[in-house]
BAKOLGU-700007 format. One record per residue (C-alpha): z negated, y negated, x; residue in three letters. Coordinates in steps of 0.25 Angstrom, whole numbers, plus 5000, padded with zeros to 4 digits. Layout:
ZYXAla;...
This chain:
507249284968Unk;508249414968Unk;507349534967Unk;507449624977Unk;507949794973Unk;506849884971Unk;506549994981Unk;507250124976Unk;506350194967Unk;505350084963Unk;505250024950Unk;504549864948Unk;504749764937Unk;505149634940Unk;504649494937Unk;505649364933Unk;505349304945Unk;506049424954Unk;504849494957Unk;504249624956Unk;502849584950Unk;501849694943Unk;500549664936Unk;499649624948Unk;500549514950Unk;501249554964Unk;502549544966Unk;503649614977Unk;505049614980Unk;505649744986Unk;506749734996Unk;508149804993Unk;508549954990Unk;509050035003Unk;509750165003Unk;509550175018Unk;507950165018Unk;507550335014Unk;507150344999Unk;505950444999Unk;504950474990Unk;503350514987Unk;503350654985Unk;502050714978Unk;501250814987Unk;499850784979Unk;499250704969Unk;497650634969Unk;496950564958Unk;496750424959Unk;495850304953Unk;496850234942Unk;496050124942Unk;496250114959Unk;497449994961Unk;497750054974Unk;498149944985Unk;497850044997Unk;497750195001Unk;497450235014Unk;496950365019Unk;495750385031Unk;495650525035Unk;495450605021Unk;494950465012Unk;495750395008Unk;495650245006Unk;496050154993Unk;496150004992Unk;496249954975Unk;496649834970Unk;496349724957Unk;495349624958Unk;493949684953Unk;494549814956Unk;494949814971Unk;494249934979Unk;494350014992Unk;494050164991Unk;494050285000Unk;493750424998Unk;494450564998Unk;496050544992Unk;495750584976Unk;494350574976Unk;493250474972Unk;493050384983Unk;491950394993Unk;491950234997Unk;492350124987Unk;492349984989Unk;492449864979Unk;493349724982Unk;492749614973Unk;493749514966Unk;494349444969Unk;494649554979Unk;496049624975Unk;496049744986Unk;497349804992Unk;497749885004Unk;496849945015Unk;497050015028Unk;495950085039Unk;496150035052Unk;495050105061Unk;493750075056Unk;494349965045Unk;494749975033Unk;495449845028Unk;495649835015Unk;496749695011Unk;496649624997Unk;497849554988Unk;497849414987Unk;496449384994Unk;496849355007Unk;495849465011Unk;495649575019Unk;494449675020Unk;493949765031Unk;493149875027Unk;492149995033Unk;493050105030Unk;491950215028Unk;491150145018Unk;492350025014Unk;491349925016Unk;491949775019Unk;491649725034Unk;492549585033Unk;493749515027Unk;494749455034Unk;495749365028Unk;497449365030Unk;498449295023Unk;499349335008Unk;499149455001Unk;498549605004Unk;499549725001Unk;499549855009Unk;498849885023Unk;498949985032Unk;498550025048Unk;499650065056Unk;499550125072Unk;500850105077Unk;501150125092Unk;499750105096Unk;499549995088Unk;498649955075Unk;499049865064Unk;498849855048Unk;499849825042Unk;499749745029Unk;500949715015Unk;500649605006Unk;501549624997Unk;502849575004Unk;503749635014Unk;502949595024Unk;502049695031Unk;500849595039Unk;500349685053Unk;498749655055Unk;497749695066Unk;496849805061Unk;495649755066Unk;495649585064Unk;496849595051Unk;497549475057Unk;499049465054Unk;499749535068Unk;501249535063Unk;501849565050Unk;503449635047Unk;504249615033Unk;504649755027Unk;506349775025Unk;507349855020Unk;508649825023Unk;508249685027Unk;507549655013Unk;506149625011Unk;505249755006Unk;504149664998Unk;503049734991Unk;502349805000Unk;501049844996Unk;500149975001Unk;500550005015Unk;500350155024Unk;500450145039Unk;500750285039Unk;500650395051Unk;502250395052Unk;502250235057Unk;502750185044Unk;502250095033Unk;502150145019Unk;502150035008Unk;502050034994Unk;502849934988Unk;502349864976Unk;502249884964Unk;503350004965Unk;503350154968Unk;504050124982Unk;503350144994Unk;504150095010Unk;504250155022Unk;504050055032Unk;504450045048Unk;503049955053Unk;503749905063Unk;505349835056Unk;504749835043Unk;505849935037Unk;505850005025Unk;505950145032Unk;505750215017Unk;505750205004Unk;504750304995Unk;504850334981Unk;503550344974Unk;503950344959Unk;503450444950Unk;502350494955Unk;501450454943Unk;501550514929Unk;502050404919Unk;500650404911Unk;500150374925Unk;500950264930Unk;500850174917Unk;499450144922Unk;499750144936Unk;500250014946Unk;501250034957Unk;501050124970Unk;500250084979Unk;499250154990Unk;500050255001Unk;499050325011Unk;499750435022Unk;498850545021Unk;498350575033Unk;498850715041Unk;499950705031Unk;501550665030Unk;500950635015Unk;500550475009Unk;499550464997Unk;500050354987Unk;499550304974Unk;499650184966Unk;498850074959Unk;498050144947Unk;498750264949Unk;497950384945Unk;498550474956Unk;498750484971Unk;500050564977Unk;500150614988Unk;501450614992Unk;502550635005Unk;503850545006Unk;505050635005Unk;506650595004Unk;506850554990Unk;
């Protein structure tokens, strides 16, 4: 299999099969490089401590907490509290539980896992679990997007495909695949339904988060998110991962698995 161009400024090493792969075992394939998709970037406007031990799979602000889904068998964690600071509710997932993305939806809080098959909606005041429900393949990102009148979640599982779900019940309503130029976008991982109507995605394991239209599935955007740890701090870090809007804000929070920092940060021409 041909492997498919990086998007502009991302960095990834590649398997013998044709792959991207890092250490946890996932592999993407991102689709072809554009000129005519805009090229912007993350520019800095603050910075906030952050757990190196959190491997962030989910960010996602209520008000002034924020939420934080964490990843790793016997590590995997949801936490909420104030951006920064210690967290006021925390809850643990037991192995073989391998946590990912989360998103509020009223008085929910779904919270996916990887390769479990598993979903979990939980009390979003205390986190505490009220059920599972079960779907098909793998858990990636997840977000909760009101779009002309209408409710959905929106979920990746680390293709191009992007799986539409009913807030309430999780059952699979619809589903798009992500383009540029007609070529698959795959890796797509932490998602934002953001106040401006568009999905935000990190797409794994680079520094390159998407701008996606919710309702072609094109690739509106390209941000730039390179450089924003110090090189001492990225040799212990994993890629980018977790993009919250901040609310009353044109600005996004971002961090990364074990990275010791939180950036918050506007998307400018690059």
């Amino acid at each position: 299999m041909l492997v498919g161009a990086l998007l502009p400024g991302t960095v990834g090493a590649c398997s013998p099969g044709g792959k991207d792969v890092t250490a946890t075992g996932r592999q993407v394939h991102l689709g072809a490089d554009s000129h005519a998709v805009p090229l912007l970037r993350a520019e800095v406007r603050d910075t906030l401590p952050h757990d190196p031990q959190a491997f962030t799979q989910g960010l996602e602000f209520l008000g002034g907490s924020l939420y934080e889904s964490t990843g790793l068998v016997g590590r995997s964690s949801l936490r909420a509290g104030q951006p920064g600071k210690p967290p006021t509710a925390y809850a643990e997932l037991q192995a073989p539980l391998f946590g990912e993305g989360i998103t509020l939806s009223g008085d929910k809080l779904w919270q996916l896992t990887w390769r479990n098959g598993t979903a979990i909606e939980r009390d979003p005041t205390t986190l505490a679990e009220r059920r599972r429900v079960t779907y098909q393949g793998e858990g990636w990102g997840l977000c909760h997007q009101r779009l002309s009148g209408q409710q959905q979640l929106v979920m990746s599982d680390g293709t191009d495909r992007l799986t539409f779900r009913d807030p309430n019940t999780f059952k699979a309503t619809g589903s798009i695949n992500v383009r540029q130029d007609g070529q698959p976008v795959t890796g797509l991982n932490e998602l934002e339904c953001a106040p401006d109507g568009f999905i935000y995605s990190n797409v794994y394991p680079t520094d390159t988060i998407v701008r996606i239209d919710p309702s072609t599935g094109t690739v509106t955007a390209h941000i730039d998110a390179t450089g924003l740890l110090a090189p001492s701090e990225r040799s212990a870090a994993e890629a980018l991962n977790g993009i919250a809007a901040v609310p009353g804000t044109n600005l996004f929070l971002i961090t990364g698995k074990l990275w010791p920092r939180m950036f918050k940060v506007s998307f400018v021409a690059k």
